[in-house]
C-alpha positions in Angstrom: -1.2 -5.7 1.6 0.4 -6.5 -1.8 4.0 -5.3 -2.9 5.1 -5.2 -6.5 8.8 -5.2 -6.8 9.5 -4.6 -9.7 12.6 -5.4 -12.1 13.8 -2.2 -14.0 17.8 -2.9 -13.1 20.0 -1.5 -11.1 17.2 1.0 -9.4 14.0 0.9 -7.7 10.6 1.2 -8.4 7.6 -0.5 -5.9 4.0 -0.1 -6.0 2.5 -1.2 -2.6 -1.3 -2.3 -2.7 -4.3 -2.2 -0.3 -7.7 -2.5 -0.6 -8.4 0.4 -2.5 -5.2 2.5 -2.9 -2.2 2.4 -3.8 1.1 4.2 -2.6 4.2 4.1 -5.2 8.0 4.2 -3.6 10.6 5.3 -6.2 10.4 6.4 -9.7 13.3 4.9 -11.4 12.5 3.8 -15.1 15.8 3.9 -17.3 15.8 4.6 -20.8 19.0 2.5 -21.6 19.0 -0.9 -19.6 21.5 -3.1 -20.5 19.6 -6.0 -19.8 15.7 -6.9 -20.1 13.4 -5.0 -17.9 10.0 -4.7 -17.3 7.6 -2.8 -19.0 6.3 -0.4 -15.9 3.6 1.0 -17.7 1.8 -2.3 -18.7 2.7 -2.9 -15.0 0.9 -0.6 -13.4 -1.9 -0.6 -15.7 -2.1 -4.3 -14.4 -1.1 -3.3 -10.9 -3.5 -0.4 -10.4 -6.9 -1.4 -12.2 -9.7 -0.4 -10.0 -7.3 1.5 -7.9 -6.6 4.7 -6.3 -3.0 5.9 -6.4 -2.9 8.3 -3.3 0.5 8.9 -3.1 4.4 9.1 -4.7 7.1 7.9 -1.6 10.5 9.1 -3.1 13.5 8.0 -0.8 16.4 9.7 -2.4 17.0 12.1 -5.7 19.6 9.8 -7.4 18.4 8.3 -10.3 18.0 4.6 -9.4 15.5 5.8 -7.1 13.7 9.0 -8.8 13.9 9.9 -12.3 11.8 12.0 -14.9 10.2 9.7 -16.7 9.0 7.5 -13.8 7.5 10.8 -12.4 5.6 11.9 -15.5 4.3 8.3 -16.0 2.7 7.9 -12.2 1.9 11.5 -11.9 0.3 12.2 -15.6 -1.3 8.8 -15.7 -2.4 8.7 -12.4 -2.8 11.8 -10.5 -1.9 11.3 -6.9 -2.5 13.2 -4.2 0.7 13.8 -2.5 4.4 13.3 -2.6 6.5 12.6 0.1 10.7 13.0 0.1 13.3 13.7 2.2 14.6 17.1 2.9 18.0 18.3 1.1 19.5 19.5 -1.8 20.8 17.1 -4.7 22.4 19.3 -7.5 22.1 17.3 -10.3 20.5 17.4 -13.6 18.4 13.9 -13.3 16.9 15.8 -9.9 16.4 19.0 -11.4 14.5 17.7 -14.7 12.6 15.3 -12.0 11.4 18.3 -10.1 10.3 20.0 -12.9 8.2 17.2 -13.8 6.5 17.7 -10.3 6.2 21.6 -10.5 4.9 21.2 -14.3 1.8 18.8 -12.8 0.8 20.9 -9.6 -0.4 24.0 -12.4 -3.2 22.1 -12.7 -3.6 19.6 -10.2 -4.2 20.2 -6.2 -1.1 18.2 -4.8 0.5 18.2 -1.9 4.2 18.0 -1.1 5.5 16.7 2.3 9.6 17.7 2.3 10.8 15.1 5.2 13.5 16.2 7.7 13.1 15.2 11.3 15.0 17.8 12.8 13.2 20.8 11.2 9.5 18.3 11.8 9.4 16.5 14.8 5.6 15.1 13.4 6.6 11.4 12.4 3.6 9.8 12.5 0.8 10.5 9.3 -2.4 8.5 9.3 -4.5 11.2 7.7 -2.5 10.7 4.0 -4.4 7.9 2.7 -7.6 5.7 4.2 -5.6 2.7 3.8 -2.3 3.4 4.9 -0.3 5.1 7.8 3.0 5.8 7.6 5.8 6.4 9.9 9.4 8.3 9.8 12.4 7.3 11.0 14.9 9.0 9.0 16.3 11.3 7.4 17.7 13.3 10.6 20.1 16.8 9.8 22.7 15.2 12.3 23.6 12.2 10.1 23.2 14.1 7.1 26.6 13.2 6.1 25.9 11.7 2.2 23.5 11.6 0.1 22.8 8.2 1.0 21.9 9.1 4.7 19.8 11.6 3.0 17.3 8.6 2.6 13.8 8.4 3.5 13.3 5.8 6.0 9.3 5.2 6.5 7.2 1.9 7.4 3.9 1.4 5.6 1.4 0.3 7.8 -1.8 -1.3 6.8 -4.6 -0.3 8.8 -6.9 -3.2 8.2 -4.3 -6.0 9.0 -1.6 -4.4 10.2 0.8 -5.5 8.0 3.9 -3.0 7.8 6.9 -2.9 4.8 9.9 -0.7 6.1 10.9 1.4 3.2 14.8 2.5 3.3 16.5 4.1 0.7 19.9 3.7 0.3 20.1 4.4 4.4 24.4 3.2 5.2 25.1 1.6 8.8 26.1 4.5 10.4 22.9 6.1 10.1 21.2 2.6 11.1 23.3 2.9 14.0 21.3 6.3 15.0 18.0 4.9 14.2 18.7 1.7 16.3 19.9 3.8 19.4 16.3 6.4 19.0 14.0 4.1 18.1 14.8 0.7 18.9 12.0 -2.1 18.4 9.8 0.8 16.7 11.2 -0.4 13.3 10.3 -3.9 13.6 8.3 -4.5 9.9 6.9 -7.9 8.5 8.8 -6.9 4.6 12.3 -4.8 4.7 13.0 -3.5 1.4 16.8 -3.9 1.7 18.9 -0.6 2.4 20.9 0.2 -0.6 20.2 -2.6 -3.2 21.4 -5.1 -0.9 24.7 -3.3 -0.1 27.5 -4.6 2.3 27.4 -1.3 3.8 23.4 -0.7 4.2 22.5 -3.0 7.0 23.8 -3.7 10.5 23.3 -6.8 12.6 21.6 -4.3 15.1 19.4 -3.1 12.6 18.2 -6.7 11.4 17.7 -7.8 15.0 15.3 -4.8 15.6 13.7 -4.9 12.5 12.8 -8.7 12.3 11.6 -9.3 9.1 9.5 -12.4 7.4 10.6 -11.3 4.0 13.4 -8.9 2.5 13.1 -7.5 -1.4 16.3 -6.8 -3.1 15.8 -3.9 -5.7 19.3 -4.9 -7.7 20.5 -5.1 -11.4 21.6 -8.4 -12.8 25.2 -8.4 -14.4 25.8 -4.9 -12.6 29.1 -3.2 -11.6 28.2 -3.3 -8.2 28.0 -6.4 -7.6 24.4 -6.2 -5.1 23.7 -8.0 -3.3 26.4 -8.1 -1.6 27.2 -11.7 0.0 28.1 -10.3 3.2 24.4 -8.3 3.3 23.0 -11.6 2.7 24.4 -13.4 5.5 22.6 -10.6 7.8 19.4 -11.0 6.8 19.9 -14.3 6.6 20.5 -14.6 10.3 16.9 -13.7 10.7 15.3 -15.3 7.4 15.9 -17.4 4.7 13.1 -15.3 2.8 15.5 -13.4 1.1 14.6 -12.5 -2.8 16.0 -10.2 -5.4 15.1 -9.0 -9.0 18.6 -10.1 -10.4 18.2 -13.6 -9.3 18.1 -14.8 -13.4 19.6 -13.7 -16.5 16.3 -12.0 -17.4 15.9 -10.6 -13.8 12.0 -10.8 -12.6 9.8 -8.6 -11.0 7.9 -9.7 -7.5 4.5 -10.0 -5.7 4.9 -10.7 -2.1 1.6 -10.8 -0.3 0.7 -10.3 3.4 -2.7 -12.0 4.4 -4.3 -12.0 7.9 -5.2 -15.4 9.0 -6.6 -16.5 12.2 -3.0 -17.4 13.5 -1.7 -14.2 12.0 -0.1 -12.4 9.5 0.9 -14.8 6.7 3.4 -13.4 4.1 4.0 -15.1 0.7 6.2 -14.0 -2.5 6.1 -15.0 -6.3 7.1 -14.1 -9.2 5.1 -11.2 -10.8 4.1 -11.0 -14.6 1.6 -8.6 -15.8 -1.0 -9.6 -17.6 0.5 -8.1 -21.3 4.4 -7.6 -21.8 6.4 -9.0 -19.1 9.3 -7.7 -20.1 11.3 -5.1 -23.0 14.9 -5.0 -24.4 17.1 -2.0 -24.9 15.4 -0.3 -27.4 11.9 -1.1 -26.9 12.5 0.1 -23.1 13.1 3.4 -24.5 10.0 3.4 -26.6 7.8 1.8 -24.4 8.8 4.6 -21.9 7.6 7.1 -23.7 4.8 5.2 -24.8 5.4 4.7 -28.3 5.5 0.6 -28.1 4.6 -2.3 -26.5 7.6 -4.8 -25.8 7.4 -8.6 -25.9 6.5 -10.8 -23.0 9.2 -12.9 -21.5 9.6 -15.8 -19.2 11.1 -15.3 -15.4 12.4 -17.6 -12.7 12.2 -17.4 -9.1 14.9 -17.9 -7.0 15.2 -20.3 -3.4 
């Protein structure tokens, strides 16, 4: 299993890698980065050469997770299969001009949609999406339901040939963590956690860590931005399971990730780098916008890789 973690800012936007598919988790390409981001559709032609993109994962409807143009470039480039999200209402315009994008590609294209909610599905478990892949549901739950943050998908991707699992989470808060500790306990252990709300103070628990265990946690985080992620205090807790701790903010330039988990004879190995495609690493502010709507092709750029 291969994860591409890629740097576009304060958002989110993964491409996880088998064999032959592919399966991408958030959509969020923004037309006005303050700083330089990648280029995500040199990226995924690099990414996804002589590969099938089965599926979109879309963990929340805020726009650092799912925007318009991020849908229209996987969907109309690459014509999935499915989409998966979680079940409840964002009134927003960024939402609204994202679904749109969706209901504009099924006129012509067979596509299914899979609306998550485990209190109106009970079915968490889906091995039948993807040849690849499985995929299983923690969250989101109507009962903690409470923002649109606990709104979040929650899923681990599994690969079927090694095993290898990545626990996709959203911007999931600690008192939703605190429900899916008490149901489901060592169920969520993963190898790869991407972290809960771009590294937030307030997206992981001790509990949750402990459970999940992981070799390796991605930070999806913006450098220079408001918020601050990661937050040192979210650090620490993963930190009190592994020092494998990487983000896309670690340099001025922020860089984009490749962390691969190989099967070995003494098990399952994981190792990260820094990821550059093989044309344009990365685009300033106004050839993001261009190269977004595919008018341009930005410069490449060097990136560092952080301890």
């Amino acid at each position: 299993m291969k994860i591409y973690t890629l740097n576009v800012g304060q958002g989110q936007f993964v491409v996880v890698v088998s064999n032959s598919e592919a399966i991408i988790v958030d959509t969020s390409v923004p037309l006005s980065p303050k700083n330089p981001i990648i280029n995500v559709k040199s990226a995924l032609a690099d990414i996804l050469k002589g590969k099938n993109l089965v599926g979109l994962m879309i963990t929340g409807f805020d726009a650092d997770h799912f925007n318009e143009v991020g849908v229209k470039i996987a969907l109309n480039k690459y014509r999935p299969d499915w989409i998966m999200y979680p079940k409840y209402f964002k009134d927003s315009k960024n939402a609204s001009s994202a679904f749109a994008a969706i209901k504009e590609f099924e006129k012509g294209n067979e596509f299914a949609k899979y609306s998550i909610s485990l209190s109106d599905n009970n079915k968490r478990h889906y091995s039948d999406l993807s040849k690849d892949f499985s995929f299983e549901v923690f969250s989101p739950h109507k009962e903690d339901m409470d923002s649109s943050n606990n709104c979040s998908l929650v899923c681990k991707i599994k690969e079927k040939s090694s095993g290898a699992t990545y626990l996709v989470t959203g911007d999931t808060e600690n008192n939703r963590w605190d429900s899916i500790t008490k149901i489901f306990g060592a169920s969520i252990k993963s190898d790869v956690l991407d972290a809960p709300h771009h590294g937030s103070k307030n997206g992981i628990t001790s509990d949750a860590i402990n459970l999940i265990k992981p070799d390796t946690v991605l930070i999806s985080a913006g450098v220079d931005h408001s918020y601050g992620h990661p937050d040192s205090e979210a650090v620490k807790v993963f930190n009190s399971v592994t020092k494998k701790v990487y983000s896309t903010n670690y340099s001025k330039e922020g860089q984009s990730i490749l962390t691969e988990i190989s099967k070995t004879g003494a098990g399952l190995v994981v190792d990260s780098k820094v990821y550059v495609p093989s044309e344009a690493a990365t685009v300033g502010l106004a050839a993001a916008v261009a190269a977004a709507r595919g008018t341009n092709t930005p410069p490449s750029a060097k990136v560092g890789f952080g301890d």
